[in-house]
C-alpha positions as CSV (number, residue, x, y, z in Angstrom):
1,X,-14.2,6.2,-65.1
2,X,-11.3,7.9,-63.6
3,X,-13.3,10.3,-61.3
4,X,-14.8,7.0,-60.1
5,X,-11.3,6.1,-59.0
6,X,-9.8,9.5,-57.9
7,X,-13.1,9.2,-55.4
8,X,-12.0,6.1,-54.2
9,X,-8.7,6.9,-53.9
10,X,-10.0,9.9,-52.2
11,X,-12.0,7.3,-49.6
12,X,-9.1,5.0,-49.1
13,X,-7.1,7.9,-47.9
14,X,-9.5,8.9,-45.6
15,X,-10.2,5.8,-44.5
16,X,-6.4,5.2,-43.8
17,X,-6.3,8.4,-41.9
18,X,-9.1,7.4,-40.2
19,X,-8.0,4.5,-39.4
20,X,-4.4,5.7,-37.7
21,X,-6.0,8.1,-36.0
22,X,-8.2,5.5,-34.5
23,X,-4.7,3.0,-34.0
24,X,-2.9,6.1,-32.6
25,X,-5.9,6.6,-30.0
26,X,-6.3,3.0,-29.2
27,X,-2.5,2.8,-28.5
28,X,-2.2,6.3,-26.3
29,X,-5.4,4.8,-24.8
30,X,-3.7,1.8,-23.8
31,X,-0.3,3.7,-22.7
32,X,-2.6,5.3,-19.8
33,X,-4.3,3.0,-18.6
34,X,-1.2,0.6,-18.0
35,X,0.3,3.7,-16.3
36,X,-2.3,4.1,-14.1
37,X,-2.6,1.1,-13.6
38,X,1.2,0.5,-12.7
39,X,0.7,4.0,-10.4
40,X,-2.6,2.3,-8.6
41,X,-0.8,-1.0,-7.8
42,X,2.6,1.1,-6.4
43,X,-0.4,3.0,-4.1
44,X,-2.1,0.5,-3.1
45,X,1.5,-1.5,-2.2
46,X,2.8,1.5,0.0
47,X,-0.5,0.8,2.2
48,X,-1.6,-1.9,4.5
49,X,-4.5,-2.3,6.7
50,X,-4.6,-3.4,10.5
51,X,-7.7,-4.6,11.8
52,X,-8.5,-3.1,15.2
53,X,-11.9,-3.1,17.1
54,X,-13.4,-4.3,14.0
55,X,-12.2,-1.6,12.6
56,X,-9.7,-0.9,9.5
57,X,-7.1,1.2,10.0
58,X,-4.4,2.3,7.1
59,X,-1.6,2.4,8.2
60,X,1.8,3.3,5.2
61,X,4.5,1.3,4.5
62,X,8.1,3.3,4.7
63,X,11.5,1.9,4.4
64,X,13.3,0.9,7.3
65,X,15.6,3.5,7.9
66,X,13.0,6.2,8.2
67,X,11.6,4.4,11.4
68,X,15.3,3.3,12.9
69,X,14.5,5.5,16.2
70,X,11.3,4.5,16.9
71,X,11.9,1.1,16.4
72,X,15.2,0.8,18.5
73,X,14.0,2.7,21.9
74,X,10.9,0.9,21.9
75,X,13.3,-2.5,21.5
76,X,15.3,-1.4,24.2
77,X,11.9,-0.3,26.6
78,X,10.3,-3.2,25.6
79,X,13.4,-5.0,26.6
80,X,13.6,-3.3,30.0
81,X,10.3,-4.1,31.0
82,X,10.5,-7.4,30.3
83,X,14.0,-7.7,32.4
84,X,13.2,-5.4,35.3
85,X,9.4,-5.8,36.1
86,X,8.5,-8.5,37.8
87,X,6.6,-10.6,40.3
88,X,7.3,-12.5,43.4
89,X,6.3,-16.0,41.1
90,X,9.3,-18.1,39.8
91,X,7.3,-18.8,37.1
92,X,6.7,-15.3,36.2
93,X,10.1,-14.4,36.2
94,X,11.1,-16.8,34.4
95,X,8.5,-16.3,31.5
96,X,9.4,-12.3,31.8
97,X,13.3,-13.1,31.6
98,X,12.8,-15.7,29.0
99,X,10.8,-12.9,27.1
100,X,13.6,-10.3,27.2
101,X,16.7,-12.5,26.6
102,X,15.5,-12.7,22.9
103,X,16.4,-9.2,22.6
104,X,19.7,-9.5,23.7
105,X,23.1,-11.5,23.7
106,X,24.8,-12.8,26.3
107,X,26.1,-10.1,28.3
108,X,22.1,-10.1,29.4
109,X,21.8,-13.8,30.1
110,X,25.1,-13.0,32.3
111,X,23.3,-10.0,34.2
112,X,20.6,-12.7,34.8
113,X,22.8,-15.6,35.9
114,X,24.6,-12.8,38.0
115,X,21.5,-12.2,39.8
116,X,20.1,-15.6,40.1
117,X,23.7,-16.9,41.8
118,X,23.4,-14.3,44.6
119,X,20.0,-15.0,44.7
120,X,18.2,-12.0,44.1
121,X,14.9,-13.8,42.4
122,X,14.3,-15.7,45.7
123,X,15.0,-12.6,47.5
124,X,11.6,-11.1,45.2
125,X,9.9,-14.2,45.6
126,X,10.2,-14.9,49.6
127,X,10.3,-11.4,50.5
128,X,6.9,-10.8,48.5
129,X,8.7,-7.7,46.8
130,X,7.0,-6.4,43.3
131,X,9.4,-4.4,40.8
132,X,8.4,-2.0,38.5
133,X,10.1,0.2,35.5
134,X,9.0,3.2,34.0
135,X,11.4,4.5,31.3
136,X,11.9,7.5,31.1
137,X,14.2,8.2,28.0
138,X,16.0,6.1,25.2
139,X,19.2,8.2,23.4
140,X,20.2,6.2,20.1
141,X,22.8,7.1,17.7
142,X,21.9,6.0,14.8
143,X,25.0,7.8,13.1
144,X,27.6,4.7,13.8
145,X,26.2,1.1,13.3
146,X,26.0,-0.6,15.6
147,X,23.6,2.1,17.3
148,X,24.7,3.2,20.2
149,X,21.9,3.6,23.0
150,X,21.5,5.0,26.9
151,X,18.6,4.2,28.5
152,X,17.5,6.0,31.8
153,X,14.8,4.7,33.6
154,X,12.9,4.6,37.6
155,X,12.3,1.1,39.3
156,X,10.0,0.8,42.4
157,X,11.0,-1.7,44.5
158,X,7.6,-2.6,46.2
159,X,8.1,-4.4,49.9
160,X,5.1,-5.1,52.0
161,X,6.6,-2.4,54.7
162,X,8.5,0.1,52.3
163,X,8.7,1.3,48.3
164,X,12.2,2.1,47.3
165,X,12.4,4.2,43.8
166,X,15.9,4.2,42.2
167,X,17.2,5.6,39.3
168,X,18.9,2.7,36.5
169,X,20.8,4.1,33.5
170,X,22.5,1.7,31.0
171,X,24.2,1.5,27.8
172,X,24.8,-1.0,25.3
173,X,24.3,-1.5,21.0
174,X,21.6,-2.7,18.6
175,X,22.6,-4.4,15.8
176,X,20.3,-5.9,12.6
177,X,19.2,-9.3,13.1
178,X,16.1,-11.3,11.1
179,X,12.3,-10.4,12.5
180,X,10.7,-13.1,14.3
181,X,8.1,-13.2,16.6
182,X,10.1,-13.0,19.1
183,X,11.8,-10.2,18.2
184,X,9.3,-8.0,15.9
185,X,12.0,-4.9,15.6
186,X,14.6,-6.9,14.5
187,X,17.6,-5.6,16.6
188,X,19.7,-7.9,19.5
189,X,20.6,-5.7,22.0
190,X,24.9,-6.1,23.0
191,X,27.6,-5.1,25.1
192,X,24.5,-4.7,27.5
193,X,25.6,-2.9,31.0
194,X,24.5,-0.5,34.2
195,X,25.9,2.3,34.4
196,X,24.1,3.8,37.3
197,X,21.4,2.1,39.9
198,X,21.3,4.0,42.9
199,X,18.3,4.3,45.6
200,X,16.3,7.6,45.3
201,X,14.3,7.7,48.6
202,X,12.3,4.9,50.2
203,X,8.7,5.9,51.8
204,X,7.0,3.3,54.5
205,X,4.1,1.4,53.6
206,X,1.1,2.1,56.2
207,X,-0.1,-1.1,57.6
């Protein structure tokens, strides 16, 4: 009788062991997988995926402040295009200007008026005369906020007898504002002026 219940004493104990062990596992078990799983979803949120060509391409997310240059010279060359190349069609210019002046506060929609009141646009657009930018460098400081900038750039003044190259240098400050799609980087260019725009050399046209 009682080595019928020191066995199943003995069995209970082993089936308590047993059974921890198998809790203990189940729990550890269960402790991984949520990390990994936690780990997997933090990977997979650090990644996006741009469609291009048909094609998927992965691209990483980073925070902000690791892409601060890139981001602010190409606002200001994007910026720069839009405000210096254009066409001799009103409606052009006025898409091209309208494009740029989300970029930037009013000291550039006072270059703009500037230039429209001494009639530069309907000099372009009467005299047939193209203008093109190529930027050349973009300087930010991103140590002081706002960020300081310097942008030095060519523009080809293209006349049906003569192209006239001349160098443009300006200065100015990006500050934060919200992303839209009319401004994707998120800055507003201010305190926007030209420093230097001087003709280079002008070459005749053969005709």
């Amino acid at each position: 009788m009682f080595k019928k219940m020191k066995n199943i004493d003995t069995a209970f104990r082993h089936i308590r062991s047993f059974t921890l062990v198998v809790i203990i596992g189940c729990v550890l078990i269960c402790c991984f997988a949520l990390y990994k799983s936690f780990s997997l979803v933090s990977q997979m949120q650090s990644k996006i995926y741009i469609l291009a060509n048909g094609k998927a391409l992965e691209a990483y997310a980073s925070e902000r402040k690791d892409n601060i240059p890139v981001e602010a010279r190409d606002h200001v060359t994007t910026f720069h295009k839009l405000f210096f190349t254009l066409d001799p069609d009103d409606k052009a210019i006025t898409a091209s200007i309208t494009k740029a002046l989300y970029l930037a506060d009013g000291s550039a929609k006072r270059a703009y008026d500037d230039l429209k009141e001494n009639g530069y646009y309907a000099g372009l657009i009467s005299g047939n005369v193209n203008q093109t930018i190529v930027v050349d460098s973009v300087a930010v400081d991103i140590n002081d906020y706002p960020y300081k900038f310097r942008c030095y750039a060519t523009q080809s003044i293209i006349r049906p007898t003569s192209i006239t190259t001349r160098s443009l240098v300006t200065d100015g400050a990006l500050r934060n504002v919200s992303r839209s799609d009319n401004n994707p980087h998120g800055f507003l260019i201010e305190r926007w002026s030209t420093i230097d725009n001087r003709d280079l050399k002008t070459v005749s046209r053969r005709q």
